[in-house]
N, C-alpha and C positions, 0 to 999 in steps of 0.2 A: 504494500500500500504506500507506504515511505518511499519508496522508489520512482514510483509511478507520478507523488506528487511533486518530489525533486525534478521529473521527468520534465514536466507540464512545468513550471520554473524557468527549469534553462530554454524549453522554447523559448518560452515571453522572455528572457534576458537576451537569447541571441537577437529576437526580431526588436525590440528595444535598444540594440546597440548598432544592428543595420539602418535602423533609421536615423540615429545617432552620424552615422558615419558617412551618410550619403547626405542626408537632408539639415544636417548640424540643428534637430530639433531635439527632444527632452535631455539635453545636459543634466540637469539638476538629478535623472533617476540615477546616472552613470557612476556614482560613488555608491550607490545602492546596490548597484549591481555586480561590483567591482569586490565588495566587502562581503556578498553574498557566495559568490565563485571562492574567495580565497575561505571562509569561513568551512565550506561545506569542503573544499578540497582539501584544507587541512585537518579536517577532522574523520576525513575518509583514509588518508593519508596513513593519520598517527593509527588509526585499526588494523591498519594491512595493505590497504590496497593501492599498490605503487602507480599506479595510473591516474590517480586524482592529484599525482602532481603537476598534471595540465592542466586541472584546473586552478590552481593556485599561481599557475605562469599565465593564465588567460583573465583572471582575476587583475594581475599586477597588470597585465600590458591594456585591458580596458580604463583601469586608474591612470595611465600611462599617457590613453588618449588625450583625457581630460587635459594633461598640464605639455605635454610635447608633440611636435610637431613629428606624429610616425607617419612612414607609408601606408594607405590605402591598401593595399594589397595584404598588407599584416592583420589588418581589422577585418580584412575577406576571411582568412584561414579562420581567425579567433571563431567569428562569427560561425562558419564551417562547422567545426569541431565543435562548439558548445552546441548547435541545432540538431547534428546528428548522434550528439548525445542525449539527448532529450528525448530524440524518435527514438532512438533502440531503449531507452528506458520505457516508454510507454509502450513496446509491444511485449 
């Protein structure tokens, strides 16, 4: 159940920070989202699962958006990875 609603999460964080990235609209949710990645990867992290430490590097590079000038293409992949973790969570 916990999974599924983590699942549903990272979709709306991925398509929240696609819009973010493309349209420079809801900045203000981006620390929200940014805190929510690093909080959940590193508590997945410290149980075992060495995979959730992408989400705690997708985490820092969305806070990262916010204050530095990265490439587009890096907030593609982030975007990427958080949405298709989402999907295979929900199936």
């Amino acid at each position: 159940m916990w999974v599924k609603i983590l699942g549903l999460f990272d979709i709306i964080s991925a398509v929240l920070f696609w819009f973010f990235l493309f349209f420079g609209i809801l900045q203000f949710v981006m620390p929200i989202i940014a805190i929510y990645l690093l909080v959940k990867g590193t508590t997945f992290f410290i149980t075992g699962d060495k995979f959730s430490i992408l989400d705690v590097i997708s985490g820092g590079l969305i806070y990262s958006f916010i204050t530095f000038a990265i490439p587009k293409f890096i907030g593609v992949l982030v975007v990427l990875y958080v949405l298709q973790k989402g999907i295979l969570s929900l199936l």
